[in-house]
MOPAC internal coordinates of N, CA, C and O (Angstrom, degrees):
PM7 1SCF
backbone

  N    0.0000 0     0.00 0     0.00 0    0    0    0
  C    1.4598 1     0.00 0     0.00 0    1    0    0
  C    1.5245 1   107.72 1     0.00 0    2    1    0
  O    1.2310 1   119.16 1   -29.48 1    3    2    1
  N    1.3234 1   119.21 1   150.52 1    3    2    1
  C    1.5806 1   131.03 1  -176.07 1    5    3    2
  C    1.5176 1   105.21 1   -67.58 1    6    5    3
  O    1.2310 1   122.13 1   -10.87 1    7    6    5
  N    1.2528 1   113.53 1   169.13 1    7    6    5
  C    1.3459 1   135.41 1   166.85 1    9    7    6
  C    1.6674 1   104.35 1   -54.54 1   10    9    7
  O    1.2310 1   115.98 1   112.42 1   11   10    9
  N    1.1127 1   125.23 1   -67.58 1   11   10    9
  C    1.4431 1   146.49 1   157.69 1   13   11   10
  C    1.1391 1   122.00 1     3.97 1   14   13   11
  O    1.2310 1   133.45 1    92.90 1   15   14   13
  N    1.9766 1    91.62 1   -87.10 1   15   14   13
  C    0.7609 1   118.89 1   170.78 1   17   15   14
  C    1.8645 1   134.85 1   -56.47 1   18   17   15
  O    1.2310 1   127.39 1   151.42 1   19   18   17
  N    1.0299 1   103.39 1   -28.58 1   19   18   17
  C    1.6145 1   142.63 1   174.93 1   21   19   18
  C    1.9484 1    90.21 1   -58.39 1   22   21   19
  O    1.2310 1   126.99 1    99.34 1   23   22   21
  N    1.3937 1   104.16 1   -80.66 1   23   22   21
  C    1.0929 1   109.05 1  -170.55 1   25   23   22
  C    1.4761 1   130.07 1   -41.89 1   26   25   23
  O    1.2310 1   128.97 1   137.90 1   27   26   25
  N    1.9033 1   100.33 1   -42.10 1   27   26   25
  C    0.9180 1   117.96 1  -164.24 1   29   27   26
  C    1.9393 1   104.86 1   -79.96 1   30   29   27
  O    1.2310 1   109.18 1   141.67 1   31   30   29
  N    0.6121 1   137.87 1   -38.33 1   31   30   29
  C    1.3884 1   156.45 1   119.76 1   33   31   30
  C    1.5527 1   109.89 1     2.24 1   34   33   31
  O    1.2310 1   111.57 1   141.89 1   35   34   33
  N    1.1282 1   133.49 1   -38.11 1   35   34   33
  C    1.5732 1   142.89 1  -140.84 1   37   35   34
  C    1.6936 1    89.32 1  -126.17 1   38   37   35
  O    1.2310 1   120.20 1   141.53 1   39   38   37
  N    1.2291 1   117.22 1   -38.47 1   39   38   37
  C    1.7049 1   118.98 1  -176.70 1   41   39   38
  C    1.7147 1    99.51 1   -89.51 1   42   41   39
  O    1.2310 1   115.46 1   137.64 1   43   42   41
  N    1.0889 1   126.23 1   -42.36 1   43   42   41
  C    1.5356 1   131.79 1   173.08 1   45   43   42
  C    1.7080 1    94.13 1   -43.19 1   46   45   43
  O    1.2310 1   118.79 1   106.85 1   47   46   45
  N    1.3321 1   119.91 1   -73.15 1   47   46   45
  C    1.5099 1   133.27 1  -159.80 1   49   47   46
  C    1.3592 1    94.18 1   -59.39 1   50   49   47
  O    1.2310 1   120.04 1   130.98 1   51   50   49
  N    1.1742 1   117.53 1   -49.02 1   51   50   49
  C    1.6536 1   108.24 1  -178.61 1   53   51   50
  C    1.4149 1    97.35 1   -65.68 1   54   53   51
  O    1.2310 1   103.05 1    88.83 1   55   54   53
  N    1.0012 1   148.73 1   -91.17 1   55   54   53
  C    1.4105 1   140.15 1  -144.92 1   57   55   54
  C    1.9796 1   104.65 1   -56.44 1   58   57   55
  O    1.2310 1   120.52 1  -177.78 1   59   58   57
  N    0.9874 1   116.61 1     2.22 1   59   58   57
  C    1.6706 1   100.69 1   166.52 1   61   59   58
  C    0.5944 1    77.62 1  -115.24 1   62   61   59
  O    1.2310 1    75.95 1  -163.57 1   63   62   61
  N    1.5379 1   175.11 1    16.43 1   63   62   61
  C    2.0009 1   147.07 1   141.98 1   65   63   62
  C    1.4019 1   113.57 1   -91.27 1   66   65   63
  O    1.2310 1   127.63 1  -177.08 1   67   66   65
  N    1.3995 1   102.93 1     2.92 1   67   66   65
  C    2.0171 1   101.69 1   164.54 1   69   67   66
  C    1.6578 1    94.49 1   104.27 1   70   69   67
  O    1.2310 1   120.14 1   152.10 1   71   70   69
  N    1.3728 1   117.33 1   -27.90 1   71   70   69
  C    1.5739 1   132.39 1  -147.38 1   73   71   70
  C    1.9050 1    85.70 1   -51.00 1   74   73   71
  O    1.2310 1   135.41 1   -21.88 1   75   74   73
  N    0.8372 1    87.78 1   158.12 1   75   74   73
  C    1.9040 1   105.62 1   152.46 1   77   75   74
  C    2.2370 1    94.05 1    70.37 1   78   77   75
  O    1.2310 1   127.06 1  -167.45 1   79   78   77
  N    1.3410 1   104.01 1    12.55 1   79   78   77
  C    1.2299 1   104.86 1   166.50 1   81   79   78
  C    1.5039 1   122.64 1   -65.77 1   82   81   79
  O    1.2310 1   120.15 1   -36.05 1   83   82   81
  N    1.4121 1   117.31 1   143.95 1   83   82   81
  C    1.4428 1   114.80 1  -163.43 1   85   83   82
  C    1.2270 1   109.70 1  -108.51 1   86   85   83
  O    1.2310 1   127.14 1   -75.02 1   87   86   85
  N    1.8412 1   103.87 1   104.98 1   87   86   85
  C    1.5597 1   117.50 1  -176.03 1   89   87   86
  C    1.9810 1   110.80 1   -71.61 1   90   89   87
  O    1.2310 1   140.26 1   -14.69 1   91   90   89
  N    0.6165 1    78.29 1   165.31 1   91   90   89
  C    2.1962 1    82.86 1   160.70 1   93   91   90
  C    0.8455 1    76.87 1   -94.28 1   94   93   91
  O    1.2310 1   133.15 1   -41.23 1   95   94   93
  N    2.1705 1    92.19 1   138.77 1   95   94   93
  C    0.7566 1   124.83 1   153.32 1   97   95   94
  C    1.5578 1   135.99 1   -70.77 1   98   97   95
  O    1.2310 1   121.26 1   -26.38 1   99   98   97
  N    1.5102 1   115.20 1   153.62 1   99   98   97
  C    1.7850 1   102.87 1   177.75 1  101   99   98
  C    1.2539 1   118.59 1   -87.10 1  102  101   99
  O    1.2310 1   120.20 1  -114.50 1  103  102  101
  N    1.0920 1   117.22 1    65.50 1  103  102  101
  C    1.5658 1   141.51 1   168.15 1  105  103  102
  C    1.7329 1   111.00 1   -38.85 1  106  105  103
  O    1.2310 1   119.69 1   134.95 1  107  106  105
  N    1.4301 1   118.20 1   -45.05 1  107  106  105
  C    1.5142 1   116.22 1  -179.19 1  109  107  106
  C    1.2840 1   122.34 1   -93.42 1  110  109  107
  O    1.2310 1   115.38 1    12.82 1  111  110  109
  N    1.6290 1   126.38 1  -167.18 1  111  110  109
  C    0.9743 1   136.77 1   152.07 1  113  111  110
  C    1.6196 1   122.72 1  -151.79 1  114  113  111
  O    1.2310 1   132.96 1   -14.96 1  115  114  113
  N    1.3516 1    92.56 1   165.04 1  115  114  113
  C    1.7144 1    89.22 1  -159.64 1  117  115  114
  C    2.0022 1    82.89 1  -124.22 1  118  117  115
  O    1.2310 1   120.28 1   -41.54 1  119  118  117
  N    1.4203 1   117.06 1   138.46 1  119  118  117
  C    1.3159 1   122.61 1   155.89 1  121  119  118
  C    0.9856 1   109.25 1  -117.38 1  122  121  119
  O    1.2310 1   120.51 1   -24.91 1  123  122  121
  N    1.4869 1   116.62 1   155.09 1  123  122  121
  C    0.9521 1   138.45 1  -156.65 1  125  123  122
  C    2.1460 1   112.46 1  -164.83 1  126  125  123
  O    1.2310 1   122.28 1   -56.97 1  127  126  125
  N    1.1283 1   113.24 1   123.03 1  127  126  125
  C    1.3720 1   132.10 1  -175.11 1  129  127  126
  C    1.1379 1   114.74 1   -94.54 1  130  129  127
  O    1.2310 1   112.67 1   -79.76 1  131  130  129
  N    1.2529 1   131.44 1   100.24 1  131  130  129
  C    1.4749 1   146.56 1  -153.22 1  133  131  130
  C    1.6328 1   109.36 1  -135.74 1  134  133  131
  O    1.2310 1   119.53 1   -32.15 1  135  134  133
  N    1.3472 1   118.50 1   147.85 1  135  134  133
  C    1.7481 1   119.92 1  -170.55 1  137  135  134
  C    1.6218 1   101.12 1   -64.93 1  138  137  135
  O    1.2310 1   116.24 1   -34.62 1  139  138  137
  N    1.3099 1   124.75 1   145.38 1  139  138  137
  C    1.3876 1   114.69 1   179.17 1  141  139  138
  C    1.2673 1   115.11 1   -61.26 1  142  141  139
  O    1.2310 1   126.73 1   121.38 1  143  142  141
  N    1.3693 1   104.65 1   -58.62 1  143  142  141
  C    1.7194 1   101.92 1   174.09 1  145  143  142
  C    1.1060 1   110.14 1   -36.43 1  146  145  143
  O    1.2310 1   116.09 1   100.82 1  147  146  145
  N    1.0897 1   125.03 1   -79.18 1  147  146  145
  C    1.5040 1   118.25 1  -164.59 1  149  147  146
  C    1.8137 1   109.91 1   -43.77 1  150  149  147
  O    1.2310 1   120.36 1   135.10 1  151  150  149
  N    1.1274 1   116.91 1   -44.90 1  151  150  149
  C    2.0460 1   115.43 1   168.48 1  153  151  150
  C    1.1038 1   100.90 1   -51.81 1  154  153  151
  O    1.2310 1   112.60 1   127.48 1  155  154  153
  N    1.6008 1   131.57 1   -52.52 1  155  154  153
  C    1.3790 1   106.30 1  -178.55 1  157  155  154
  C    1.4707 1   136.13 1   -67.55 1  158  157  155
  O    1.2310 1   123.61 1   148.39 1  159  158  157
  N    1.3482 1   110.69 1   -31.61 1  159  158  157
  C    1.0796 1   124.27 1   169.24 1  161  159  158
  C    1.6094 1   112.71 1   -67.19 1  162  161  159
  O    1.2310 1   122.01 1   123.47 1  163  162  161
  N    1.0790 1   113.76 1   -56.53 1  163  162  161
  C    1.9593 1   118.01 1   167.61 1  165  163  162
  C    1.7529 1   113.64 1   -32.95 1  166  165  163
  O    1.2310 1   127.81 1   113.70 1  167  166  165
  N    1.5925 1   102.58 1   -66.30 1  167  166  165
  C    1.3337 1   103.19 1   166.85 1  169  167  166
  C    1.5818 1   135.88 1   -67.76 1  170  169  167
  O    1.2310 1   121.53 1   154.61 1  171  170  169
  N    1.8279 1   114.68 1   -25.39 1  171  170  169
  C    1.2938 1   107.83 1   147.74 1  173  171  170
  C    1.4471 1   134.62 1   -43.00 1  174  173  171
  O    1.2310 1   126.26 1   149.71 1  175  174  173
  N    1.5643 1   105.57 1   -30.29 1  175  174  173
  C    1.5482 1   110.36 1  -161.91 1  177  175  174
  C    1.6919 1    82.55 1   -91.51 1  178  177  175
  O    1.2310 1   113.42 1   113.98 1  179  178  177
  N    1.0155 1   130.05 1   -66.02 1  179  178  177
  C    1.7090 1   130.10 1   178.44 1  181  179  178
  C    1.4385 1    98.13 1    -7.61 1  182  181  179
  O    1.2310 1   117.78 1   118.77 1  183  182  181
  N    1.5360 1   121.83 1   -61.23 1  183  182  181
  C    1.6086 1   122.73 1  -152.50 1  185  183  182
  C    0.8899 1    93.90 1   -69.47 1  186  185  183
  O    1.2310 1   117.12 1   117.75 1  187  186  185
  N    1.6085 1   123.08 1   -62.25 1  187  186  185
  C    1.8457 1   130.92 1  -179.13 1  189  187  186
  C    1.4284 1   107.56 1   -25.63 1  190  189  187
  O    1.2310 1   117.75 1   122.23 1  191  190  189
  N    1.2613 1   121.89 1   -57.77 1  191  190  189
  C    1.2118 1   133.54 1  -144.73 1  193  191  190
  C    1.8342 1   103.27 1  -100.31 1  194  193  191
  O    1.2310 1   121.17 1  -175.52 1  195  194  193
  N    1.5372 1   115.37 1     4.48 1  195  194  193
  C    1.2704 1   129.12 1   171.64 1  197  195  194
  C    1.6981 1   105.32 1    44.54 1  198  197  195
  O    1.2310 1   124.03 1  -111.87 1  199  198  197
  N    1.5515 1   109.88 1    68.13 1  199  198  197
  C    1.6471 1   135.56 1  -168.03 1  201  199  198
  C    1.1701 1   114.88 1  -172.49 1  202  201  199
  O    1.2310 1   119.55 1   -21.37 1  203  202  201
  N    1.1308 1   118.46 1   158.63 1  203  202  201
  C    1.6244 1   125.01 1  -153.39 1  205  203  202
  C    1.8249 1    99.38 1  -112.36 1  206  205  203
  O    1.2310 1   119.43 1     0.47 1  207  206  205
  N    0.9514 1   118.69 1  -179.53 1  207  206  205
  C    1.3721 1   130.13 1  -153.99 1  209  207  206
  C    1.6005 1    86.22 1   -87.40 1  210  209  207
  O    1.2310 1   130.73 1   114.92 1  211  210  209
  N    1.7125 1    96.91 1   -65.08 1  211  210  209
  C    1.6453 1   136.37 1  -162.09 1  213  211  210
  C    2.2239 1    94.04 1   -56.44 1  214  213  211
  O    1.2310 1   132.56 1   130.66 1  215  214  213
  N    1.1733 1    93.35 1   -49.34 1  215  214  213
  C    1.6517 1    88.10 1   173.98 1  217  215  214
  C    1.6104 1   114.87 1   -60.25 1  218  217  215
  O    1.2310 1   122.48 1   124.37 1  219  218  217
  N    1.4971 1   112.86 1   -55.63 1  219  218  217
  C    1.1891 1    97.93 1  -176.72 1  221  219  218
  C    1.7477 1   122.80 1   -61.28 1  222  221  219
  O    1.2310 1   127.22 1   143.41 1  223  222  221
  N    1.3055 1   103.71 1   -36.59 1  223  222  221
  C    1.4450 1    93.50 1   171.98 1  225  223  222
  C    1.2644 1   123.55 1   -57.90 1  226  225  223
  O    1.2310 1   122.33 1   121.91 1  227  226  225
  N    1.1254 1   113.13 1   -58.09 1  227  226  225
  C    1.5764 1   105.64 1   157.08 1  229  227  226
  C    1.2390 1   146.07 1   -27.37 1  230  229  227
  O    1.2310 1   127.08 1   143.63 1  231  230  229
  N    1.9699 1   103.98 1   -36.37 1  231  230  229
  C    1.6713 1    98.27 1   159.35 1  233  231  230
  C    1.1643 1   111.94 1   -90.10 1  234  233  231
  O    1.2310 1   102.81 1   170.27 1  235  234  233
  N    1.0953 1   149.13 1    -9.73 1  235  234  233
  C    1.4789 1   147.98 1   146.22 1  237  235  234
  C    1.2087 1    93.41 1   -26.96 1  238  237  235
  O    1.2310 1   122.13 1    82.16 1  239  238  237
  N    1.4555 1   113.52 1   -97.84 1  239  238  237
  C    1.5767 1   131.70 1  -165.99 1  241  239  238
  C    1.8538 1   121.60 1   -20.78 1  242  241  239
  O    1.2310 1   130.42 1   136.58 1  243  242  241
  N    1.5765 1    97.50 1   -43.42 1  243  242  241
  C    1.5299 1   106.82 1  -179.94 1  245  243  242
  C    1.5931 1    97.76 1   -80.80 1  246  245  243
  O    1.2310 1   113.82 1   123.50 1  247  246  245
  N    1.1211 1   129.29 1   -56.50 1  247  246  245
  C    1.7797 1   134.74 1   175.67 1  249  247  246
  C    1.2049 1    96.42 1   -35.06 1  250  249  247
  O    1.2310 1   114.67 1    99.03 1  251  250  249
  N    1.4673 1   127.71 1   -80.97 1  251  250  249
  C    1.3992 1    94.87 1  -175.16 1  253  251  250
  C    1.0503 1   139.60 1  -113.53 1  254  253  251
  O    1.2310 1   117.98 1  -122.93 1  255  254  253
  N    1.6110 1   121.46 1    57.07 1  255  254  253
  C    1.1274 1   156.55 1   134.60 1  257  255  254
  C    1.7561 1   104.27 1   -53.63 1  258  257  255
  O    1.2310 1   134.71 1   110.69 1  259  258  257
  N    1.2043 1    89.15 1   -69.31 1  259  258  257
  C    1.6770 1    85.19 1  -177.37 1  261  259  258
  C    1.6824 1   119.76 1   -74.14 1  262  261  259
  O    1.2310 1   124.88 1   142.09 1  263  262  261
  N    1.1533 1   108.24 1   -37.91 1  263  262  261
  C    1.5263 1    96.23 1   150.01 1  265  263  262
  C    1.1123 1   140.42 1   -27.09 1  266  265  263
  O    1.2310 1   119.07 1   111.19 1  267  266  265
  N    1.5681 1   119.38 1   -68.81 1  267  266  265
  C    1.4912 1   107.89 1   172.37 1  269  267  266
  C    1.2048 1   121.31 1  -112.25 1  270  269  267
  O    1.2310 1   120.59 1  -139.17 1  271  270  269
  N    1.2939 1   116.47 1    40.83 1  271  270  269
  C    1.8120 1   129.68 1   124.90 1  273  271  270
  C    1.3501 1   129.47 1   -60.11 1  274  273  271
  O    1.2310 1   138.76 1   126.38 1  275  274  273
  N    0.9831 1    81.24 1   -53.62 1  275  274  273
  C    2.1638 1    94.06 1   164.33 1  277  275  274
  C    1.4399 1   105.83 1   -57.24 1  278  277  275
  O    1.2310 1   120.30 1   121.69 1  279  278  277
  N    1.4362 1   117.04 1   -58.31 1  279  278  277
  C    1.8704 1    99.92 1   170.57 1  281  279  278
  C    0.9374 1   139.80 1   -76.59 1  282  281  279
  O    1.2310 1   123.92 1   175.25 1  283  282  281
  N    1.3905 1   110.08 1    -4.75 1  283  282  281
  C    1.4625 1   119.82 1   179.51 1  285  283  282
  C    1.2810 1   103.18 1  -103.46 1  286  285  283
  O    1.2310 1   113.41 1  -149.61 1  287  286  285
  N    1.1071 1   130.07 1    30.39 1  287  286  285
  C    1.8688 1   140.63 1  -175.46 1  289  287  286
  C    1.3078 1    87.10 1  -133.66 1  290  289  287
  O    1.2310 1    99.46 1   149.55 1  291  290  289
  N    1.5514 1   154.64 1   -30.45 1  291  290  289
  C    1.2289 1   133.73 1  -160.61 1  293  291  290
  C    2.0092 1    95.88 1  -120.60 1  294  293  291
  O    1.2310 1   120.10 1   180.00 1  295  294  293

């Protein structure tokens, strides 16, 4: 199959698997002052755990986000 064709093929498959959907962007930032030890150790475990610092906070952030939406809806 062609280059083209190849490609064209590859954008089809993405658009029926949701792929290539357009998130917001991470435009901000949040700081935050934390004990060193504990950053080093946080980000040691990040590497271990083959994950980024910036990801995990982030699923924090959405977890409980959605957490107390759910209680604050009932």
């Amino acid at each position: 199959m062609g280059k083209a064709k190849t490609d064209a093929a590859q954008t089809a498959l993405a658009k029926k698997s949701g792929a290539g959907a357009k998130k917001p962007k991470n435009d901000a930032q949040l700081l935050i002052r934390i004990n060193g030890e504990e950053r080093d150790r946080f980000l040691a475990l990040c590497d271990e755990l083959d994950t980024s610092a910036a990801r995990e906070v982030r699923r924090f952030i959405r977890t409980f986000i959605r957490k107390h939406q759910e209680t604050d809806d009932h």
